[in-house]
C-alpha positions as CSV (number, residue, x, y, z in Angstrom):
1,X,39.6,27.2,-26.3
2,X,36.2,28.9,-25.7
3,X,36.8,31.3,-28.4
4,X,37.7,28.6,-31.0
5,X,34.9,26.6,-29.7
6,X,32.6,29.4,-30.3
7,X,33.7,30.5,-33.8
8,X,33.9,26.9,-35.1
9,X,29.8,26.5,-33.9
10,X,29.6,30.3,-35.8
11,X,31.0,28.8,-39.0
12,X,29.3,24.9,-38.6
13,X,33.3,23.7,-39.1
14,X,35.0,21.0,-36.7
15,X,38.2,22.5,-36.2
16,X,41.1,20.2,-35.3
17,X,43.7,22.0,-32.9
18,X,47.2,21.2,-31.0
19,X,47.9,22.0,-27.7
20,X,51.1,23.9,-27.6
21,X,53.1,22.7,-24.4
22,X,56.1,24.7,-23.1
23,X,59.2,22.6,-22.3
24,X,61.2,25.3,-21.2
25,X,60.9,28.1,-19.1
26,X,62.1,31.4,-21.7
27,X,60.4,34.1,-21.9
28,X,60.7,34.2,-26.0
29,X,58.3,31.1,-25.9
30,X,54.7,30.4,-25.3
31,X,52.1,27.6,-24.6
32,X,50.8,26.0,-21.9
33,X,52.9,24.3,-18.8
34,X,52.3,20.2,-18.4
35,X,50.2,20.6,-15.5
36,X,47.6,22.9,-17.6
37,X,46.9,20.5,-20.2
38,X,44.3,18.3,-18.6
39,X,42.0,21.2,-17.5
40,X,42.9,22.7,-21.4
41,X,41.3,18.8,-22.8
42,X,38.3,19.6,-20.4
43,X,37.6,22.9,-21.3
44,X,37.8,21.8,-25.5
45,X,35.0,19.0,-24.1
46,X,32.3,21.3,-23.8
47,X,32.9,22.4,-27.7
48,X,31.5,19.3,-30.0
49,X,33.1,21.5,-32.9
50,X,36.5,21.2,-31.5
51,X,39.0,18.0,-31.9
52,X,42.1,17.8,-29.7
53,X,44.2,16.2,-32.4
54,X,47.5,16.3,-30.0
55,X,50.3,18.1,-28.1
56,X,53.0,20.1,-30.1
57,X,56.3,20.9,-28.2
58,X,58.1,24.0,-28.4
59,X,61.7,22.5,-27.2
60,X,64.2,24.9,-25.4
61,X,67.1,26.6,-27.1
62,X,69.9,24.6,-27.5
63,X,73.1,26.0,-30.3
64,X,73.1,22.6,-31.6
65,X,70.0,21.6,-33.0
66,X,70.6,17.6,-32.7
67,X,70.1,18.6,-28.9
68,X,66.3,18.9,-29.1
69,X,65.7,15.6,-30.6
């Protein structure tokens, strides 16, 4: 977040950003575990250039798709 943070004050842009949260533990997958994202919203408060828009879910694998819904 500080890097964004700094590059969107470089540029004078509000950038608007998702948090990506993990909802399953592979290896294949990124983003942050639930009990990260409130210290990830604090850190993106110091940055007046930076807008926490949401959360974006990367569901786990499942061979039939209609299972993540």
């Amino acid at each position: 977040m500080d890097r964004i943070g700094r590059i969107a004050g470089e540029l004078d842009k509000r950038i608007k950003v998702l948090i990506q949260v993990s909802l399953a533990d592979e290896a294949a997958k990124s983003g942050a575990q639930e009990h990260g994202i409130p210290e990830i919203c604090r850190a993106a408060e110091k940055w007046t250039k930076v807008e926490v828009c949401g959360l974006m879910g990367v569901p786990p694998f499942f061979a039939d798709p209609e299972m993540t819904r």
